[in-house]
mmCIF file of the C-alpha atoms, coordinates in Angstrom:
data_MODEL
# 
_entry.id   MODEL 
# 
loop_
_atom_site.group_PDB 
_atom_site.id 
_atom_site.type_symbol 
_atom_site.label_atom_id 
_atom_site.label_alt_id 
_atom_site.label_comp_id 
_atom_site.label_asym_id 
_atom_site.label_entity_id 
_atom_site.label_seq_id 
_atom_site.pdbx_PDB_ins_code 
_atom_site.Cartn_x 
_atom_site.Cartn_y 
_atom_site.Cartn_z 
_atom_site.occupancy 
_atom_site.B_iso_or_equiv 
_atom_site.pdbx_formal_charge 
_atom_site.auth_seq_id 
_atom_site.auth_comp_id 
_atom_site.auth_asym_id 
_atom_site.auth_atom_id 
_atom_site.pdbx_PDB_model_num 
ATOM 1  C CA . UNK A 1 1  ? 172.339 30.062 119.039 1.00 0.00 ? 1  UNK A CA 1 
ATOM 2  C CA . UNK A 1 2  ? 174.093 31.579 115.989 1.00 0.00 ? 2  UNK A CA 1 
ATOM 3  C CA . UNK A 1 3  ? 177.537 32.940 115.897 1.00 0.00 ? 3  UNK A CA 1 
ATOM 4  C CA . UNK A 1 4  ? 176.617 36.682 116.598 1.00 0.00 ? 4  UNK A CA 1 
ATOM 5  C CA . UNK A 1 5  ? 174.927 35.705 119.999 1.00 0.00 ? 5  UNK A CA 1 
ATOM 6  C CA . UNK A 1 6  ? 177.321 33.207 121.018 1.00 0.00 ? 6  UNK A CA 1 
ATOM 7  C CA . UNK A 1 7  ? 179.813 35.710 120.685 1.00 0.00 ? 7  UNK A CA 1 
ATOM 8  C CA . UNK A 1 8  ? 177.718 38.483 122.584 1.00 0.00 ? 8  UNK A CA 1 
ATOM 9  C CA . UNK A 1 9  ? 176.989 36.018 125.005 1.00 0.00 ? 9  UNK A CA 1 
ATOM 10 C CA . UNK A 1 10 ? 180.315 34.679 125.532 1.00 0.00 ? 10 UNK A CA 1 
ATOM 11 C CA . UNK A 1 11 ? 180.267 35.128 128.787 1.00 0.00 ? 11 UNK A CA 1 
ATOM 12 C CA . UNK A 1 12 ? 177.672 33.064 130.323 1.00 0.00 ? 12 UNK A CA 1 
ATOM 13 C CA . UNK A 1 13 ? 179.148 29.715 129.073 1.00 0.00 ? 13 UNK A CA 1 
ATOM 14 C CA . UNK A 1 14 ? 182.450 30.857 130.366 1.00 0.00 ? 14 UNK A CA 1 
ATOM 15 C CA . UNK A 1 15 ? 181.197 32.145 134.498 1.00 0.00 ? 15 UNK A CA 1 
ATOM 16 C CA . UNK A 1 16 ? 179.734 29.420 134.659 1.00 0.00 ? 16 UNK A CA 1 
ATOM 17 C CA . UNK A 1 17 ? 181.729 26.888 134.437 1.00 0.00 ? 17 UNK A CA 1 
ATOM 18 C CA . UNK A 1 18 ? 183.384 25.264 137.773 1.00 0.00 ? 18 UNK A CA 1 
ATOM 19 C CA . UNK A 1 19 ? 185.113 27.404 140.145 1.00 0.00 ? 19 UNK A CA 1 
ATOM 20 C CA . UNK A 1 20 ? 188.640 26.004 139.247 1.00 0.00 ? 20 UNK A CA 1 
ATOM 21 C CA . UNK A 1 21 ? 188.701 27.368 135.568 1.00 0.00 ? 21 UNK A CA 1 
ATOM 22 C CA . UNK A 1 22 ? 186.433 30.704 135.678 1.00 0.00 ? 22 UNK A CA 1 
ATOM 23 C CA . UNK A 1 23 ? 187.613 32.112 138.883 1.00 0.00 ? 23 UNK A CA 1 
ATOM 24 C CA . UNK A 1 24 ? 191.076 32.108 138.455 1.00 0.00 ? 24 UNK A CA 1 
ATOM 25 C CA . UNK A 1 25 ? 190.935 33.112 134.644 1.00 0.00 ? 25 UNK A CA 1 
ATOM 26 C CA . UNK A 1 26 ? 188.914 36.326 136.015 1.00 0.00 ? 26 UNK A CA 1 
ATOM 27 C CA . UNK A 1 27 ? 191.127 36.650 138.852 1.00 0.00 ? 27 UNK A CA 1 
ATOM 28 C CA . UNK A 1 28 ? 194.325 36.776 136.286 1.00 0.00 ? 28 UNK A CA 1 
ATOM 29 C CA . UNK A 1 29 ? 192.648 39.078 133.996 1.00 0.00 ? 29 UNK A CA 1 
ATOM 30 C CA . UNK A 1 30 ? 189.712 40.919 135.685 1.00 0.00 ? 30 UNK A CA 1 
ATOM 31 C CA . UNK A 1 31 ? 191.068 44.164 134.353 1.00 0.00 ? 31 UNK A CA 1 
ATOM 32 C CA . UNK A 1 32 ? 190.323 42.825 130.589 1.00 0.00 ? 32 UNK A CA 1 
ATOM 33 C CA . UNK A 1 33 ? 187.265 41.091 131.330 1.00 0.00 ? 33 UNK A CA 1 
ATOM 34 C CA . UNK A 1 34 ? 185.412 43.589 133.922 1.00 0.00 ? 34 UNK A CA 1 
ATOM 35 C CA . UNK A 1 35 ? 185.689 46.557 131.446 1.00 0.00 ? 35 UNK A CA 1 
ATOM 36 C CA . UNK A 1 36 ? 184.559 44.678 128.599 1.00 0.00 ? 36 UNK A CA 1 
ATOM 37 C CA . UNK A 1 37 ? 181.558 44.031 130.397 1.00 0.00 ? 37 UNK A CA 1 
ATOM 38 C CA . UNK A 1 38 ? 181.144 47.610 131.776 1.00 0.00 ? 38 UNK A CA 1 
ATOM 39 C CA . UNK A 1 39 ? 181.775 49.165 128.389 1.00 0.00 ? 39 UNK A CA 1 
ATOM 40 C CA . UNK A 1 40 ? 179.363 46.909 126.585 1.00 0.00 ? 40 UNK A CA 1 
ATOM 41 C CA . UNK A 1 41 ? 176.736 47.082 129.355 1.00 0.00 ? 41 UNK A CA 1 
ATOM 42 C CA . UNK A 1 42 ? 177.323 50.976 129.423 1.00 0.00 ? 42 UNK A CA 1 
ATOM 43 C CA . UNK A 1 43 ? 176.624 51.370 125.713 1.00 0.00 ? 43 UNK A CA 1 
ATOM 44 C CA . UNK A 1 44 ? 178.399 54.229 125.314 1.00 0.00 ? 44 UNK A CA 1 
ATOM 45 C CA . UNK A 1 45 ? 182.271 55.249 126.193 1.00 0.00 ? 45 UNK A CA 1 
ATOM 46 C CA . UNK A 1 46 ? 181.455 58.120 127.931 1.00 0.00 ? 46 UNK A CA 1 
ATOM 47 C CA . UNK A 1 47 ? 178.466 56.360 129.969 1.00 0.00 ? 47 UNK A CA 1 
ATOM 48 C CA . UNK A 1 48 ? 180.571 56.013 132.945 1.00 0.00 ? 48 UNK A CA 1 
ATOM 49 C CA . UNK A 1 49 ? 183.763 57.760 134.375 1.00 0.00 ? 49 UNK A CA 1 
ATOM 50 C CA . UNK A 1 50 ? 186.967 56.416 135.092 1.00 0.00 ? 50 UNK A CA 1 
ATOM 51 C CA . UNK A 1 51 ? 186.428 56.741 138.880 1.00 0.00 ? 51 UNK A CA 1 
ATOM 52 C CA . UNK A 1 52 ? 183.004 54.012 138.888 1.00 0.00 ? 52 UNK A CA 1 
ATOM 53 C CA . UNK A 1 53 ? 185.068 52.363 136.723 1.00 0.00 ? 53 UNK A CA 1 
ATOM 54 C CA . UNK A 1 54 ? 188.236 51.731 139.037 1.00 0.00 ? 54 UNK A CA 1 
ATOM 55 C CA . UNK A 1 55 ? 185.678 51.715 141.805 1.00 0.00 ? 55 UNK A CA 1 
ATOM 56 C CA . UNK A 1 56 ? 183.439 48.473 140.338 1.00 0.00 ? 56 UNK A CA 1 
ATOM 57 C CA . UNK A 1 57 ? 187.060 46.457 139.242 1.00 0.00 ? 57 UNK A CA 1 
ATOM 58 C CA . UNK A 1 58 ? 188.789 47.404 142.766 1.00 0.00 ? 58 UNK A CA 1 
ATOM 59 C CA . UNK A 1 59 ? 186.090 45.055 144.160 1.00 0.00 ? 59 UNK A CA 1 
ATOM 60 C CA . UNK A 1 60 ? 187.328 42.042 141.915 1.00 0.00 ? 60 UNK A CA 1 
ATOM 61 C CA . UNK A 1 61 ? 190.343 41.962 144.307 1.00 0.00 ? 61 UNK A CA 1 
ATOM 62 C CA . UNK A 1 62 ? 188.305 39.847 146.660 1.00 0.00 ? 62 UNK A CA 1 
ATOM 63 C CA . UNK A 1 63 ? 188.131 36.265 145.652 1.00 0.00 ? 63 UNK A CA 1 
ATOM 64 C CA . UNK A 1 64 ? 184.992 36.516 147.093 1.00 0.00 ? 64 UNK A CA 1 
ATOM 65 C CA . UNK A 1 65 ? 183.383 38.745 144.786 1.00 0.00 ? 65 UNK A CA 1 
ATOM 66 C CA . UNK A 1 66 ? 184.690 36.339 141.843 1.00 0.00 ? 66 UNK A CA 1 
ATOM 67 C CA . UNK A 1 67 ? 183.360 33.411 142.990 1.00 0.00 ? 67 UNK A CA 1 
ATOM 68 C CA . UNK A 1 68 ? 180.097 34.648 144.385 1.00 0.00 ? 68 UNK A CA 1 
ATOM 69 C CA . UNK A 1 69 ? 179.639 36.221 140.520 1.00 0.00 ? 69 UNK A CA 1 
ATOM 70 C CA . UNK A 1 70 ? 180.532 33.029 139.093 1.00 0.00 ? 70 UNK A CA 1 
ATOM 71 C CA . UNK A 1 71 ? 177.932 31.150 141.616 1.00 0.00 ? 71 UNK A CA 1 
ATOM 72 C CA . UNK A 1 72 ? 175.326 33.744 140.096 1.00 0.00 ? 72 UNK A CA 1 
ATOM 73 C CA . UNK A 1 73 ? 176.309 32.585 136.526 1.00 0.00 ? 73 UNK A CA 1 
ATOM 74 C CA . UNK A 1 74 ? 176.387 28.646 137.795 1.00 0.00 ? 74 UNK A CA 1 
ATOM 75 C CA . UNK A 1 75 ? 172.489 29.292 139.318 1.00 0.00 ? 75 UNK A CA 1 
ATOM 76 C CA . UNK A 1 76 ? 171.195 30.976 136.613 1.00 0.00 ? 76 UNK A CA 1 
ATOM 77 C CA . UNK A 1 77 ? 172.458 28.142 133.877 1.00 0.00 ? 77 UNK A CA 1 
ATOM 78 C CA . UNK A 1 78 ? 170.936 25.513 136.390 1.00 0.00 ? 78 UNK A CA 1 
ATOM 79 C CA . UNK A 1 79 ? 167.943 26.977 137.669 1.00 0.00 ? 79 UNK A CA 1 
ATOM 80 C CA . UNK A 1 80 ? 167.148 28.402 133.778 1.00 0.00 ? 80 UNK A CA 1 
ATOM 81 C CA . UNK A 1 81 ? 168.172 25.900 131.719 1.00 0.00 ? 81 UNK A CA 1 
# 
């Protein structure tokens, strides 16, 4: 992988790894991290309004939503790598 797509893809390294350092990283900071996802995922600023947005990140207040994201990240490296 080069640098651009490492840095695009920052984020699959980083879900993945074990519950004890992704989860509570996202937890501390899932106001940071969920919008930077949303916004690049989006494509565009005005793509989607501030209501989805608060809507979508209001759900990483459950632990449970963090860790069953980060599981998804943890299959996907093991199941695709």
């Amino acid at each position: 992988m080069d640098a651009p797509g490492a840095i695009a893809a920052w984020h699959w390294p980083f879900l993945a790894q074990p519950g004890e350092i992704a989860e509570p990283v996202v937890a501390a900071a899932k106001d940071i991290i969920v919008a930077s996802f949303l916004r690049r995922w989006a494509g565009r600023p005005d793509a989607l309004n501030a209501a989805a947005i608060s809507t979508y990140l209001a759900q990483f207040d459950k632990p449970e939503v963090i860790a069953a994201t980060c599981a998804d990240y943890r299959a996907g490296v093991t199941l695709e790598a």
